[in-house]
Structure formats: structure tokens, C-alpha cells
N, C-alpha and C positions, 0 to 999 in steps of 0.2 A: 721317515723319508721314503720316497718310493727311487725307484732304479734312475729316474732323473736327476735324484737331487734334489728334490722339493719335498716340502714336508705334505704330508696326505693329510687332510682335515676331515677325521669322521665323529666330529661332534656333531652329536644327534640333535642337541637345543640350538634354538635359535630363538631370535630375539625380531620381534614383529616394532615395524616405526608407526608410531601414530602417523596417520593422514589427514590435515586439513582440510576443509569444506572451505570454496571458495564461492560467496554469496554472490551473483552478479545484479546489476541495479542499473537502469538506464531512464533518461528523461531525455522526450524528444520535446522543445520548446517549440511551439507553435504561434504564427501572427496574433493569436488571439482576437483580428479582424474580422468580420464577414460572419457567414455562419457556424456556429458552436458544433457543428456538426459535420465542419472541416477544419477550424479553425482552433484547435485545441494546443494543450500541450499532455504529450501521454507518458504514463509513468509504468513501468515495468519493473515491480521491486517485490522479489517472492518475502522480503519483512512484513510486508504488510496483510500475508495471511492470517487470516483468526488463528493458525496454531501457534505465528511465533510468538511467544512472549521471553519477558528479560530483558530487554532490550533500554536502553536509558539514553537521557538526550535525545529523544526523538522529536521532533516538535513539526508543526506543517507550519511556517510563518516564514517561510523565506521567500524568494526571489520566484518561485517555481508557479508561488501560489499568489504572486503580483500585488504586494500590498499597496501600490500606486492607484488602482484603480477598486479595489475594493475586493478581488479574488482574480480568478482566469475558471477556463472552462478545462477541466480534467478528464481524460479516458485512462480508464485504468485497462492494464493488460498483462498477461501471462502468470504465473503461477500464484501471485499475491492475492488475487482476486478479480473481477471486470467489474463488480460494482459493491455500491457500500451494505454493508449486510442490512436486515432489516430488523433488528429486534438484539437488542444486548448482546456481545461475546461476552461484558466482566471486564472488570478490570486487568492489565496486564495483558491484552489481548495484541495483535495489528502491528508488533514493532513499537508500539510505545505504552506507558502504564494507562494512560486513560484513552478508552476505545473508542472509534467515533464509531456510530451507525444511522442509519435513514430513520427516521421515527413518519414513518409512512409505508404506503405502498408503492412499489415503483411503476413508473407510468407504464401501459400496455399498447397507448397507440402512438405511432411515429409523428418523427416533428413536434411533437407538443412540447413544450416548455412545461414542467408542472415546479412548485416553489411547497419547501415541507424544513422541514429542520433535522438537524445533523445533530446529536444526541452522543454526552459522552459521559461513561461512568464516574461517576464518584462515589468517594466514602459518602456523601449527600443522599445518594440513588442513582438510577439508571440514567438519568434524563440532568444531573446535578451541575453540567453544563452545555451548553445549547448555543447554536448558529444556524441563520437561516440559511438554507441554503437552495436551487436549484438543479434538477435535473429532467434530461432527455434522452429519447429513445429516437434513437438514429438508424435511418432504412441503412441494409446492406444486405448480401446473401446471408451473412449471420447478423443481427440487428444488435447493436453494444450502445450501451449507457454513455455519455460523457455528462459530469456534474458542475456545476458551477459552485468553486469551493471558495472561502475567502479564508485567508490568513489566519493561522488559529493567535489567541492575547495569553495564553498559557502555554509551558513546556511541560512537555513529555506527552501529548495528546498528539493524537494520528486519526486520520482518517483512515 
């Protein structure tokens, strides 16, 4: 104890608290009316980076991806990606086990609608599941992709 009264604590160890990572994830629902290149809905979810895997129950076939009409038009943004990759991550990539990618080139001149297939790994091969899908290159000061995605009929596959 020190001349207060109180005990004095010069224990030299200490004990460090784990700290949790708090993932943040946001979808802005768009009319999905008029032009795809206003009319979107954008998805902001750093899961769907090529690095993260692990990830389980991940599926694209909900409400987001409008199984009513056969897909919606998607912008992707901030750290998950802006557009779909072009060529395999593999398995376990994106936030879900089966990885989607562009099995194309992505388009170079604005406003055009170009239509290619969305490509997902399987124990099969690269390509062992497939959906058509569309994408466009939209004028802005920086120019960003939005995709016309539809629904995925399997779980655990991500775009």
C-alpha cells in the first residue's frame, strides 16, 4: 500500500484483450427502372474480395438480385471490388466456396450493353457452373461497371 491506503500495482505482466473486426456491408436498392446506369442497386461488402474466403451460406438468390424479373442491374463498390474479376480466383474465393468471374473481357466503350457469362469454379473446372449474364460501362469522371446479375439456383456461390 502506498501512504493513501491504496494498494500500489507494479505488476509488470499484463494481459492484452483480443479485438474484433467489425465487417461493414451495405446495399443501396435501386428502381431498377429506366437506365441501368442510374437505375441500379449497389452493393458495398469488402466479403466479396478475391481474398476473403471461409465464408459459408453465402448464396446470391435473394431479393437483392430480384428473382421476380430474372436478375436486377448491380454496381459493385468499395473494398470488395467494382467489378467481376476476369479469369478464376478458385475455389473458396469472394465470400462464398464457388467463385463467380466474367468469362470475357469487360467492355471498354461507355453505354454499351455487352452480354458474356458469369463462370463459377467447380470440383468440374473453372467454368463447372455458368450464367448469362450482362454488363456495362457507365460514363462518369471515373467510369464504373454495373452488371446485370440474375439469381444464383445454388448455395454458397457469389458473385
Amino acid at each position: 500500500q502506498n501512504s493513501s491506503g491504496t494498494a500500489n500495482n507494479n505488476n509488470q505482466n499484463s494481459l492484452s484483450t483480443p479485438s474484433t473486426v467489425s465487417v461493414t456491408s451495405s446495399v443501396i436498392i435501386g428502381s431498377q427502372t429506366g437506365s441501368s446506369c442510374s437505375s441500379y442497386t449497389q452493393i458495398n461488402d469488402p466479403t466479396r474480395s478475391i481474398s476473403t474466403t471461409g465464408l459459408t451460406s453465402s448464396c446470391d438468390n435473394s431479393y437483392i438480385f430480384n428473382s421476380s424479373n430474372g436478375g436486377a442491374w448491380i454496381r459493385f463498390v468499395g473494398s470488395g471490388g467494382t467489378a467481376l474479376p476476369t479469369s478464376s480466383p478458385g475455389l473458396n474465393h469472394c465470400g462464398g466456396y464457388l467463385s463467380g468471374w466474367y468469362n470475357n473481357s469487360l467492355p471498354t466503350t461507355t453505354n454499351t450493353v455487352v452480354t458474356g457469362t458469369a463462370c463459377f469454379e467447380t470440383y468440374s473446372g473453372t467454368c463447372g457452373y455458368a450464367v448469362d449474364i450482362s454488363v456495362i460501362l457507365c460514363p462518369a469522371s471515373t467510369n464504373y461497371y454495373v452488371f446485370f446479375l440474375p439469381p444464383l439456383n445454388v448455395c454458397n456461390a457469389r458473385y
